[in-house]
One Martini backbone bead per residue (centre of mass of N, CA, C, O) as a GRO file, in nm:
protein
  265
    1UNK     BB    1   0.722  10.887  -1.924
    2UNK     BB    2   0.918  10.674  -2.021
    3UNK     BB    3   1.060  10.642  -1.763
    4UNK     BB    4   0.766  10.483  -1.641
    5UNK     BB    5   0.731  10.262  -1.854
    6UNK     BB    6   0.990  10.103  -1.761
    7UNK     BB    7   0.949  10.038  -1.501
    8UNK     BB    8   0.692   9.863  -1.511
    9UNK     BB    9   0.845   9.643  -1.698
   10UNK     BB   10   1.034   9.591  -1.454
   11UNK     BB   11   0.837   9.484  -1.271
   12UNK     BB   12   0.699   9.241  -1.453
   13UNK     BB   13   0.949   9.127  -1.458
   14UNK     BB   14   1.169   8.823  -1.419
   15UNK     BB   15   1.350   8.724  -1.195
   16UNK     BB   16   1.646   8.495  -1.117
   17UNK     BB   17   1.470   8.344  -0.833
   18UNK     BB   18   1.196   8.317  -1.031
   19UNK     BB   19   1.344   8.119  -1.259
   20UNK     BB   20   1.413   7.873  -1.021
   21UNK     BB   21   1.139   7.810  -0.940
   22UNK     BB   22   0.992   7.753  -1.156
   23UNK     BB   23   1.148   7.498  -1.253
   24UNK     BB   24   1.153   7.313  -0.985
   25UNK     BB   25   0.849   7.263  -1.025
   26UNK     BB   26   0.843   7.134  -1.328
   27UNK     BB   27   1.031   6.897  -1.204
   28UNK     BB   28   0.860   6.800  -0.987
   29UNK     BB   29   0.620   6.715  -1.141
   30UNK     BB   30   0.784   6.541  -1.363
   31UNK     BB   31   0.823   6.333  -1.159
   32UNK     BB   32   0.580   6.256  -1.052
   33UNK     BB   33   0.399   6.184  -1.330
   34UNK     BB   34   0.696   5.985  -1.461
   35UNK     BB   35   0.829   5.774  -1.227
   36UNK     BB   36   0.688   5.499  -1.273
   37UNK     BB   37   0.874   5.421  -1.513
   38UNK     BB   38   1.112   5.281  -1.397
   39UNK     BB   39   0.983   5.060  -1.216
   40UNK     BB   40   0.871   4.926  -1.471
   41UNK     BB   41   1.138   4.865  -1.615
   42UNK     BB   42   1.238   4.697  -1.435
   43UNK     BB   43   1.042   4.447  -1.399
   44UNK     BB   44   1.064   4.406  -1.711
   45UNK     BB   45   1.337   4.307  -1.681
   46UNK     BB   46   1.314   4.082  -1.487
   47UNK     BB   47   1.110   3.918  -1.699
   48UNK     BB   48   1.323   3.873  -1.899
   49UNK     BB   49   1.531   3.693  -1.681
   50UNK     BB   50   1.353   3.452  -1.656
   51UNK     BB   51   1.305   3.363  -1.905
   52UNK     BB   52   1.563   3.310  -2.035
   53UNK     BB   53   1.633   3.103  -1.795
   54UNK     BB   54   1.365   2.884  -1.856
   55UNK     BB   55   1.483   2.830  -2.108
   56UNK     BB   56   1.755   2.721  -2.101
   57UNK     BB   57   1.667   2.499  -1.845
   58UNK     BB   58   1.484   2.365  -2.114
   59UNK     BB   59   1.776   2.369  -2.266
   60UNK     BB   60   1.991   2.155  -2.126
   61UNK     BB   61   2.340   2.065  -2.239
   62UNK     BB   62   2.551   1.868  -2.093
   63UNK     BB   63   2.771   1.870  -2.291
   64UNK     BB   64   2.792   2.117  -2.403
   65UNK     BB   65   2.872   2.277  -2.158
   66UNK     BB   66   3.134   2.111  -2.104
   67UNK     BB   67   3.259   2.256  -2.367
   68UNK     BB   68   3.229   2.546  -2.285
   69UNK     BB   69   3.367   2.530  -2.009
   70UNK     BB   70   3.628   2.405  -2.068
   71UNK     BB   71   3.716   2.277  -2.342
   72UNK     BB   72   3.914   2.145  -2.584
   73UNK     BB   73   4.180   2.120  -2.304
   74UNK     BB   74   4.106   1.927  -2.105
   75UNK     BB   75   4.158   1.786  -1.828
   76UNK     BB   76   4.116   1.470  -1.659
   77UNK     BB   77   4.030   1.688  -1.428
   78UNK     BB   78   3.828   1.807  -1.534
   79UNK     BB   79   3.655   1.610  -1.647
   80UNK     BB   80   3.573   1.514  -1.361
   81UNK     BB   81   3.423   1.782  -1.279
   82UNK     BB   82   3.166   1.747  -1.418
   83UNK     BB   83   2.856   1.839  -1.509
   84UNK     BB   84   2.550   1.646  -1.351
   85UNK     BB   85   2.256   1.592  -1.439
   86UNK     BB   86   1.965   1.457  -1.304
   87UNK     BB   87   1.774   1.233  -1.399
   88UNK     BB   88   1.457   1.085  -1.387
   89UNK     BB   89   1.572   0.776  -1.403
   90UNK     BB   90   1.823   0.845  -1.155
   91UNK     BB   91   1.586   0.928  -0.921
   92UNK     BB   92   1.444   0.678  -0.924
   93UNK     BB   93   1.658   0.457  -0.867
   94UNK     BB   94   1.772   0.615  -0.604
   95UNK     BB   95   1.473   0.539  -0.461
   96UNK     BB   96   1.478   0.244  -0.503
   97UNK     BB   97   1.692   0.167  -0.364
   98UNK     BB   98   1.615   0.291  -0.073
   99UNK     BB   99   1.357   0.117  -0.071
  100UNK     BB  100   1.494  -0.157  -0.077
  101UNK     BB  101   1.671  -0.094   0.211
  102UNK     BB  102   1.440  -0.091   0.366
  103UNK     BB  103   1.138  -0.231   0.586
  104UNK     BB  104   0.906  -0.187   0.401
  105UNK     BB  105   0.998  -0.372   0.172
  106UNK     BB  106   1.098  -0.639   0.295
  107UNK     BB  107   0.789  -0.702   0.391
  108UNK     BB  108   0.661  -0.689   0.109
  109UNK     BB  109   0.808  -0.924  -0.013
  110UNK     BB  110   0.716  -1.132   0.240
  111UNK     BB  111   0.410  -1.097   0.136
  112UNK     BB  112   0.418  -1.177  -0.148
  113UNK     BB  113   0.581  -1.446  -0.078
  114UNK     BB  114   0.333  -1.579   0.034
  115UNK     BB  115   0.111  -1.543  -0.129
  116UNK     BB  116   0.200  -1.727  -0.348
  117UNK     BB  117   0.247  -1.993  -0.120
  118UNK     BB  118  -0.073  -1.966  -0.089
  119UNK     BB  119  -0.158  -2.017  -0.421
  120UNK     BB  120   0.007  -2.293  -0.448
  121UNK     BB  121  -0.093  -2.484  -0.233
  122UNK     BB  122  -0.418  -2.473  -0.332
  123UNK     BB  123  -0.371  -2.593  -0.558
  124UNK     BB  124  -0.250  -2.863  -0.408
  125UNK     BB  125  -0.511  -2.950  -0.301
  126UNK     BB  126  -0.711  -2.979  -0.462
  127UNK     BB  127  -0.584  -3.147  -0.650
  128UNK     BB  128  -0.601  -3.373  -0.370
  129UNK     BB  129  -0.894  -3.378  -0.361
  130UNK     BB  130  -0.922  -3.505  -0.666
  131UNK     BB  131  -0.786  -3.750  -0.620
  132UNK     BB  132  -0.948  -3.852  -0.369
  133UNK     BB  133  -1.255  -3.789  -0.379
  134UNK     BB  134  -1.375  -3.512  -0.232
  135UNK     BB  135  -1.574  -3.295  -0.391
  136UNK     BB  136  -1.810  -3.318  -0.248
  137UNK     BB  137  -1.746  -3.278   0.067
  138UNK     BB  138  -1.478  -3.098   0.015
  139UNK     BB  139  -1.330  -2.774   0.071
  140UNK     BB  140  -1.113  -2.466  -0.072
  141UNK     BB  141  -0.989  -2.218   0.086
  142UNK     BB  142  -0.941  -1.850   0.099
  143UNK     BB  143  -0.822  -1.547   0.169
  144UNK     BB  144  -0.752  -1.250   0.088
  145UNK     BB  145  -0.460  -1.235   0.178
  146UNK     BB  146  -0.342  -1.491   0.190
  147UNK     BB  147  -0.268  -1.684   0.473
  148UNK     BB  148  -0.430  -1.951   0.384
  149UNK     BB  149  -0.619  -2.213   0.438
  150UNK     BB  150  -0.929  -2.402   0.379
  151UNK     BB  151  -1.057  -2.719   0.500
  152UNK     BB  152  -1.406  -2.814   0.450
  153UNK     BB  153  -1.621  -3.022   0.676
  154UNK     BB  154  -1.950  -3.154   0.769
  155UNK     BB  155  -2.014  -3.259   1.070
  156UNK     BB  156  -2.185  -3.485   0.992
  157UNK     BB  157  -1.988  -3.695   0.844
  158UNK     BB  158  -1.852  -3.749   1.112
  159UNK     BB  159  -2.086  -3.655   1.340
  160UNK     BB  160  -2.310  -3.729   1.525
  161UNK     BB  161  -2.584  -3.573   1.676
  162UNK     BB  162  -2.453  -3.486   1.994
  163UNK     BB  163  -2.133  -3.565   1.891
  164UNK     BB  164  -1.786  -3.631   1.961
  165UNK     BB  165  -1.738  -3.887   1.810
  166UNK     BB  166  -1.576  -4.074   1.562
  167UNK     BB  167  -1.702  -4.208   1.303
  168UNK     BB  168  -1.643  -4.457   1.167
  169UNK     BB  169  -1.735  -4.354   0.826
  170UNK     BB  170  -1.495  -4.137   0.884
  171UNK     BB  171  -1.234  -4.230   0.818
  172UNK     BB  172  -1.179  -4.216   0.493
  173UNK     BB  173  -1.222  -3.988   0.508
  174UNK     BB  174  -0.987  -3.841   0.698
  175UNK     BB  175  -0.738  -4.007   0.553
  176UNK     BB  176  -0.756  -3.827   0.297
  177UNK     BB  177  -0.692  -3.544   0.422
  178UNK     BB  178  -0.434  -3.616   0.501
  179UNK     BB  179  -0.283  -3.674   0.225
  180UNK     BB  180  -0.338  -3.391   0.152
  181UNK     BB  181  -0.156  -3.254   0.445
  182UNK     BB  182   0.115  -3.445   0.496
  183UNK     BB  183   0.315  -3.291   0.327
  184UNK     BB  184   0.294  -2.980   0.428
  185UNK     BB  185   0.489  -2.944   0.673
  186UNK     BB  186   0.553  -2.647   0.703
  187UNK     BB  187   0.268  -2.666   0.798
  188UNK     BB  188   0.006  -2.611   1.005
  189UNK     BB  189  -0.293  -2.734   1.195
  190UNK     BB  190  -0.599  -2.601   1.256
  191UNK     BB  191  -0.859  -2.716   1.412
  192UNK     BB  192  -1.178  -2.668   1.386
  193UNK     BB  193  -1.534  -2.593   1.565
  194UNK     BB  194  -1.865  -2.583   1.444
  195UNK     BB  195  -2.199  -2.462   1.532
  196UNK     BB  196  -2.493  -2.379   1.561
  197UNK     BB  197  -2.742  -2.179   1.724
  198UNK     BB  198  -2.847  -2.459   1.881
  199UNK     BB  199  -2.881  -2.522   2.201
  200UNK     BB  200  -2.668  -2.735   2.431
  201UNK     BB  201  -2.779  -2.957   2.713
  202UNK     BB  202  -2.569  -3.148   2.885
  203UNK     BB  203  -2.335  -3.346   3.060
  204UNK     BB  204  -2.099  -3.316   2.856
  205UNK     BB  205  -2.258  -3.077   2.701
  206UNK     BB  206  -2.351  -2.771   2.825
  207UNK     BB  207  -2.252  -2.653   2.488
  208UNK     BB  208  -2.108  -2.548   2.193
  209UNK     BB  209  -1.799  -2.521   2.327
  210UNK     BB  210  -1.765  -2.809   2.393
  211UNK     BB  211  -1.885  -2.944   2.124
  212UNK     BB  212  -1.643  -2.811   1.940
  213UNK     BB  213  -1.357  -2.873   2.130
  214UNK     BB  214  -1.375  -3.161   2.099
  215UNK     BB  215  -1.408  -3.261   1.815
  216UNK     BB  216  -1.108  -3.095   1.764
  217UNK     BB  217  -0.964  -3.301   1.947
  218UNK     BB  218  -1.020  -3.542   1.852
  219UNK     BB  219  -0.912  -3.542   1.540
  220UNK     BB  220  -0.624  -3.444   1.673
  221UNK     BB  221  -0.582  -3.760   1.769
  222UNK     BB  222  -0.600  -3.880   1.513
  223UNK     BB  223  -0.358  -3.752   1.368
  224UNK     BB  224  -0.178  -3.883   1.547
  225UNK     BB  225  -0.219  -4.199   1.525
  226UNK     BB  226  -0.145  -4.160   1.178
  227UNK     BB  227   0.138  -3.967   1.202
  228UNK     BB  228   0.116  -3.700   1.263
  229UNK     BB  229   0.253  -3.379   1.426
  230UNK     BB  230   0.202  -3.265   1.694
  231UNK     BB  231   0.381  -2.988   1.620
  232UNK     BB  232   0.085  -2.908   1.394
  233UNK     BB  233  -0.099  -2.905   1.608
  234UNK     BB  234  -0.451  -2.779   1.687
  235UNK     BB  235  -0.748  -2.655   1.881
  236UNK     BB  236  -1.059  -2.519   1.828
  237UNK     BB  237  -1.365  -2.348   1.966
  238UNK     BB  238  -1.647  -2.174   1.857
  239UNK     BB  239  -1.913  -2.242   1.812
  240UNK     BB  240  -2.165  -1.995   1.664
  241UNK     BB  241  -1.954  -1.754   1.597
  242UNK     BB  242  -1.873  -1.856   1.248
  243UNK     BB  243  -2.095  -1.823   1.037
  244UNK     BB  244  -2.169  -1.874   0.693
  245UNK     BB  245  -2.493  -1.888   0.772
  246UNK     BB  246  -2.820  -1.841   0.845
  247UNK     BB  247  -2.999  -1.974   1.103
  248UNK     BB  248  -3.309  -2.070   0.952
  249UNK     BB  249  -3.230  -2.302   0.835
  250UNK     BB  250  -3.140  -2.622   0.783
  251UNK     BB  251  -2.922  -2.598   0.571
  252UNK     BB  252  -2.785  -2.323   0.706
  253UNK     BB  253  -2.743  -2.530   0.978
  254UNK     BB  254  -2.524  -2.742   0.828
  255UNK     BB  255  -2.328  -2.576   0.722
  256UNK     BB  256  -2.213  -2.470   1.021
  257UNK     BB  257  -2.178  -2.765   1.073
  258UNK     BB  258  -1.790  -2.767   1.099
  259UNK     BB  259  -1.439  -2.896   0.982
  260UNK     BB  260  -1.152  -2.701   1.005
  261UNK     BB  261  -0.852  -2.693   0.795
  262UNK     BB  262  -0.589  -2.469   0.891
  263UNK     BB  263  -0.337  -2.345   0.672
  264UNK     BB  264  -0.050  -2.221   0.809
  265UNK     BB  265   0.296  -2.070   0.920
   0.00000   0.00000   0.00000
């Protein structure tokens, strides 16, 4: 009866293939349930050197660098071969001189420099207008861009209504202005002529086109007889094409019949 009972505790007992099994699950459990513990600690490491990277290169100085790299022996040849880290100050530097010696700097610099010359020039007119006694007349403005003068004189002034001659009485100012733009001889000069936009039809002047073109036509034969340089002037007619106000009243449609001598380079 004994030795059935020993038996039968035998039977129940695990053998060692038994207990071989049993470990390597446990072992295998413990890999699944465990393993990404290693994968977070990677992570972990490697944000950790990327901080310590971004403060190191947030406050690096490079003498101190300099001095632990070579060393307080080092010879003038290493000392030549320090390294130099780039501020932005002589980035900025480094970029404007290049764009200095583009094509695109010196464009803007000789734009510059005409806009001041033609600020200057603006000036030295009016100045003109106004010692000549001018200023109830003539008017002197730029445009936007400074590219020209523009001295602007009411063509009533000069010619009577529906002609082509200047007037006897406009001689006087005719005089005054050139005195205002024959110094300038650097400068072109453009007479435009500029009519309303009432139709006219006659023998002579079959439309407004032909009588803003013979007026300033006119005009630049006067500054040519005065002494002006033929190879400064232009004559070009407008006719209503370039009103500078709404044609709709006597007033409105006078300021737009105009003679304008437009210096510029």
């Amino acid at each position: 009866m004994e030795k059935l009972q020993l038996r039968e505790l035998s039977d129940d007992t695990p053998n060692e293939d038994d207990l071989l099994n049993i470990l390597s699950d446990e072992e295998s459990q413990e890999s699944v349930s465990g393993g990404w513990i290693l994968t977070y600690a990677d992570l972990i490491t490697v944000l950790l050197v990327l901080f310590v990277m971004l403060q190191t290169l947030s406050d690096f100085n490079v003498k101190k660098f300099n001095s632990l790299f070579f060393g307080h022996f080092a010879t003038e040849e290493k000392l030549s071969r320090r390294i130099e880290v780039p501020t932005m100050e002589s980035v900025i530097l480094e970029d404007y001189k290049t764009y200095k010696s583009d094509g695109a700097y010196t464009s803007f610099t000789r734009f510059r420099d005409e806009q001041q010359e033609i600020t200057k020039l603006l000036e030295q007119v009016r100045k003109g207008i106004k010692t000549q006694k001018l200023r109830y007349y003539v008017t002197a403005t730029t445009d936007s861009d400074k590219s020209y003068v523009m001295i602007k004189i009411r063509s009533g002034l000069l010619f009577k209504s529906g002609a082509a001659a200047v007037s006897a009485g406009a001689n006087d100012i005719i005089n005054k202005i050139i005195k205002v733009i024959q110094p300038h001889t650097e400068y072109s000069i453009n007479i435009r002529g500029h009519t309303d936009n009432i139709p006219i039809k006659t023998k002579q002047f079959p439309s407004n086109w032909e009588l803003s073109s013979i007026r300033a036509t006119n005009l630049l034969r006067y500054l040519i007889d005065q002494g002006v340089d033929p190879m400064r002037l232009t004559a070009t007619g407008y006719a209503d094409l370039i009103p500078i106000s709404k044609n709709n009243n006597a007033t409105n449609r006078a300021k737009n019949r105009r003679v304008e001598f437009m210096l510029k380079r």
